[in-house]
N, C-alpha and C positions, 0 to 999 in steps of 0.2 A: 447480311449476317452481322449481331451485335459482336463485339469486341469479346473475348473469352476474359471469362475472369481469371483474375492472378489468385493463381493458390499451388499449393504442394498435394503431393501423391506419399499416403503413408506407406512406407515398406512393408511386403510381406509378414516381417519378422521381426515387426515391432513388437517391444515389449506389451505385455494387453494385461499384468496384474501389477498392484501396486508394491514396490521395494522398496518398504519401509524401513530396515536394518540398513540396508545399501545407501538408504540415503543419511541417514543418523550419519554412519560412519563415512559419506563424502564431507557433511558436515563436520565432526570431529579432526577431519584431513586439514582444516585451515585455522582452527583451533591450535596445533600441533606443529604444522610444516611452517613457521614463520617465515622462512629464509629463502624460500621461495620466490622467484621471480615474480610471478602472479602476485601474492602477496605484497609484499614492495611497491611495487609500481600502483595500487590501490589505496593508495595511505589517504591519499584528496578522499576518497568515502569512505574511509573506516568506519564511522559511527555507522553509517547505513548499513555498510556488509555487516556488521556484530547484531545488528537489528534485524537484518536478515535472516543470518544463522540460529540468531537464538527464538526468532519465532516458529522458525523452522521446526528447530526442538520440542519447542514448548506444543505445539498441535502434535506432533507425534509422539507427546507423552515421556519425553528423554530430556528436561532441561534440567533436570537432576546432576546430568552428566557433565553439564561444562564446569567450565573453572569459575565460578560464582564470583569469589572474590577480586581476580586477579582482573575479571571481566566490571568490576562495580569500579576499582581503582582508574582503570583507563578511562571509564564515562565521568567521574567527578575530574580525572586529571585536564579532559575537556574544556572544561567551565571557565568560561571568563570574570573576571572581577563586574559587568555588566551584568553577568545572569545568565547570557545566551552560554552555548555550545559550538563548539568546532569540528569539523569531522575527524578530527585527530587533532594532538599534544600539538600546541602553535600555531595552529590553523585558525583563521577569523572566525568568528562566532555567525551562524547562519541560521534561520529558520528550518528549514530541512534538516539538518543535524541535532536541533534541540528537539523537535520532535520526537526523533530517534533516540534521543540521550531519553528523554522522559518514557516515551513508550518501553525502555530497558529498565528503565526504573519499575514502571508498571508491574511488570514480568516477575521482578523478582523483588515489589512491594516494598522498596526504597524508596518511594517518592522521597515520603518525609526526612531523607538525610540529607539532602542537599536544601542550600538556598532559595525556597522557593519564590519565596517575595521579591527578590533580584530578577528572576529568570521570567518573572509574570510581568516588572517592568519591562526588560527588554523588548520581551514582546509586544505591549503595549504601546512601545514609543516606536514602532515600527508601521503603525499603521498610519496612511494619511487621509486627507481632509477627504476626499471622497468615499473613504470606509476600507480603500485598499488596502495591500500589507505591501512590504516590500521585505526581500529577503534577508540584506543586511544593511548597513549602511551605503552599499553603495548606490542602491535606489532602482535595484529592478523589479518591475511591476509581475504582478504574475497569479491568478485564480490559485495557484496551489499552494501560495503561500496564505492566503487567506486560509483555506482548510490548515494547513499547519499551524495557524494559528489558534484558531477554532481548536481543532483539536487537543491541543498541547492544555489550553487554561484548561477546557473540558476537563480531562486526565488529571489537575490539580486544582480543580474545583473553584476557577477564578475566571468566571466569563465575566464576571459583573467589574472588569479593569479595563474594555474596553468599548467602543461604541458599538452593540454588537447590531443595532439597526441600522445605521450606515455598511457596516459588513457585510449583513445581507445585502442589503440596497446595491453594492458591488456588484455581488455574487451575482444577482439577479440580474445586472447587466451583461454580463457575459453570454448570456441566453441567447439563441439563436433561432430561424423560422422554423428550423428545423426540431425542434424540442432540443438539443446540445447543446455543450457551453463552452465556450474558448478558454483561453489562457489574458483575456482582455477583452472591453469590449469591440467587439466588430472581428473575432479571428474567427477562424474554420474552429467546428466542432469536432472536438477530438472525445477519447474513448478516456483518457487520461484526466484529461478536464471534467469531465461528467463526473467521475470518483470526484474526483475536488470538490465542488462544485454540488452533488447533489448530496456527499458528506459534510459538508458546510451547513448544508439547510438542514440538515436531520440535528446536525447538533444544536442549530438554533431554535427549531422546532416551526420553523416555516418553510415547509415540503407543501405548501399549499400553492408554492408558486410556481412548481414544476407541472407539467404537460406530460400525465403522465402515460397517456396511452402514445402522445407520439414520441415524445422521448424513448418511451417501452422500442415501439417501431422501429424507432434508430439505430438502438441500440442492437435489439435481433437481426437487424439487415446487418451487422459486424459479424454473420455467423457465415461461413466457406461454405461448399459441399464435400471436404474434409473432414469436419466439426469445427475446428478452430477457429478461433476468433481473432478480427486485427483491430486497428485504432481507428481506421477511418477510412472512406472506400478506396477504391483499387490500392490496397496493400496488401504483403501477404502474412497469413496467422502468425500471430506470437503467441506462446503460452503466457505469457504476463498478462494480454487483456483476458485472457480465464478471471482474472483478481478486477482490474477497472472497470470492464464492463459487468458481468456477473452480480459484484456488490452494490452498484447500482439499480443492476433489476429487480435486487433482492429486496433493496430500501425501498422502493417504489411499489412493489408487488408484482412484480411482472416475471417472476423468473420462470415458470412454467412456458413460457413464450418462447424458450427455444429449446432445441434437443438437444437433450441433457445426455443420451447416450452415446451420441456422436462428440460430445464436446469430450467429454471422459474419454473416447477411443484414442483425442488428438493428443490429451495431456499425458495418458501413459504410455504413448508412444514417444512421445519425447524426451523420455527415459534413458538414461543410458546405462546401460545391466550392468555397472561398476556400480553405479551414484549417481544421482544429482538431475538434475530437468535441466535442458534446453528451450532454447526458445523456439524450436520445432526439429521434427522428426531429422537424426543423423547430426546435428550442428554440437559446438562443445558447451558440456554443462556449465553453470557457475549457480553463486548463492542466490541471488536476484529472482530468475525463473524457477528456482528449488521453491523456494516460497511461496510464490504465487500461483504453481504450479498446485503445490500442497494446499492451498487457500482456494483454490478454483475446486479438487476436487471434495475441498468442505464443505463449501456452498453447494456443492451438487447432491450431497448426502451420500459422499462415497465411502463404504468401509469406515462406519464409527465406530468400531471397535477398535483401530489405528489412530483416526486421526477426529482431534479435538474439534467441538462448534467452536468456529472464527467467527467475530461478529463483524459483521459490512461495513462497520463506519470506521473502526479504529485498528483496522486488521488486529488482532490479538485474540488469544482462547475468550471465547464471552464470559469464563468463567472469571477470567486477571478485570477484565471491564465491570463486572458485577460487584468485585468483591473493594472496589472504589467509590460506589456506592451510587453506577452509573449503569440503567438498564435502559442501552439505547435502540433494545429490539422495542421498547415501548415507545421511543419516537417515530413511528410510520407502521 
C-alpha cells in the first residue's frame, strides 16, 4: 500500500457562502485596532499587510472605505532618499516592499506623486551580471525578486531601465524537468516560484518558454481530494496557493484543469463566520490568506457580483491594471 496522502477533512459546518460584509469589516478591524498586539509585533511587513488589506477592499468593491489619506502618507513616509521602499518608517528599503508601496499606489492611482525615477534606479541597480535581482543591498538571490522587479517598473512604465533579456535568461534558469521553477537555479519547484517566475515571463512577454502542458500537470497535481491546494508535494492545502498556483494556470491557459468546485468548497470553508480566511478549515484568520483567499475565488469566477476580476500577473482589480495603460490579459 502507497503512503496516504497528507491532507485535512473539511468540517461538517463549514461555512459554504461567501461573507463579504464579514470580511470588509475583519479588514476594517486592523485598520482601526492599532494597539494591538498582532498589530505591533507586524511592523517588519506593514507595507505588505496595508497591501494586503487594501486589495482585499478593492475586489470587494469597499476601498472607498479606508482612510486614503492617512494610508498614502505612511507609503511615501516609506521611501528612502534611494528610491526603494521599507516595510515600515526606518525600515531598509526592499524589493518586496517597493512592490507593495507601488502596487498601493496603483490602487489608488498615485503612482505619479512619488519619485519615480529614484525608485526605477534602485531597482535597477539591483540586478546583477547574470540578469538576477537581489533584494536589497545585502545580496540575496532569489526568482521572486526578479518578478518584483518586473513587476514594479511594469506598474511604472520603465522596463526599458534594465536588461530585461538577461532577466529572462534568469528566470528561465530556474526551470525545472519538471515544468516548475525554483527560487535559484537547481532548487525544488515550488507553487510560489511558478507565480514569480511564470509572472515574470508574461510581463516580458516570453511565456514561449514555459512547458506548458507539463507545467499545467504540475501544477493540478497541487490539487488534495479536499479541493485545496498546497506548494508542493506531500504538504498539506493552504488557501494562499488558491492565488500561486491558480494565477499561473490562468496565464498559461490551463485553469479549467482542475475542479474548480472542489477548490471553492476548500476556500469558503476556511472562513471563519466573524471574518477573514485561514489558511485552512478551523486555524486563525489573518490579512495574507483574506486575500488570496478572495483572489482564488476570482479566478474561479465566484459571485461577480461581490467580488472584482483580479488580474494573474499583478494581483490587483484588472480594472487599477488597465487604467495604467497595462492589458496584461493580452499577454498570454
Amino acid at each position: 500500500m502507497g503512503t496516504p496522502v497528507k491532507d485535512i477533512k473539511i468540517p461538517d459546518d463549514a461555512p459554504t457562502e461567501f461573507l463579504a460584509e464579514k470580511h470588509s469589516a475583519f479588514i476594517h478591524s486592523y485598520e482601526s485596532e492599532k494597539n494591538q498586539y498582532e498589530y505591533v509585533m507586524t511592523e517588519y511587513l506593514r507595507m505588505g499587510g496595508v497591501y494586503w488589506c487594501l486589495t482585499s477592499m478593492a475586489l470587494l468593491q469597499k476601498l472607498d472605505e479606508m482612510a486614503k489619506d492617512e494610508i498614502l502618507d505612511f507609503v511615501k513616509s516609506c521611501q528612502h532618499s534611494c528610491g526603494g521602499f521599507g516595510a515600515s518608517i526606518n525600515h531598509d528599503p526592499h524589493l518586496l516592499y517597493t512592490l507593495s508601496a507601488v502596487q498601493i499606489l496603483a490602487l489608488y492611482e498615485e503612482i505619479e506623486t512619488i519619485d519615480i525615477s529614484k525608485t526605477v534606479a534602485f531597482i535597477g541597480e539591483l540586478q546583477q551580471e547574470d540578469g538576477s535581482f537581489v533584494g536589497d543591498k545585502w545580496g540575496e538571490k532569489d526568482s521572486r525578486f526578479s518578478f518584483c522587479a518586473l513587476a514594479c517598473l511594469a506598474l511604472l512604465g520603465r522596463l526599458d531601465a534594465i536588461n530585461l533579456e538577461k532577466a529572462v535568461d534568469f528566470v528561465v534558469s530556474c526551470m525545472n524537468f519538471d515544468g516548475g521553477f525554483g527560487c535559484v537555479p537547481g532548487s525544488e519547484s515550488h507553487a510560489g516560484q511558478v507565480y514569480c517566475c511564470v509572472g515574470a515571463l508574461a510581463i516580458a512577454n516570453c511565456l514561449h518558454h514555459v512547458n506548458a502542458d507539463l507545467l499545467g500537470w504540475w501544477l493540478c497535481e497541487r490539487q488534495l481530494p479536499s479541493g485545496g491546494l498546497n506548494g508542493r508535494p506531500e504538504k498539506l492545502p493552504d488557501v494562499c496557493y488558491s492565488w500561486w498556483v491558480l494565477s499561473a494556470l490562468k496565464v498559461i491557459g490551463k485553469l479549467h484543469w482542475i475542479d474548480k468546485k472542489k477548490l471553492c468548497r476548500f476556500i469558503l470553508a476556511s472562513q471563519d463566520e466573524d471574518g477573514g480566511i485561514a489558511d485552512r478549515p478551523g486555524d486563525m484568520v489573518d490579512p495574507f490568506h483574506t486575500l488570496f483567499g478572495i483572489s482564488g475565488l476570482s479566478l474561479l469566477g465566484y459571485d461577480k457580483n461581490k467580488i472584482l476580476d483580479v488580474d494573474p500577473v499583478f494581483c490587483l482589480p484588472v480594472q487599477t491594471v488597465r487604467k495604467l495603460g497595462i492589458n496584461s490579459q493580452l499577454l498570454f
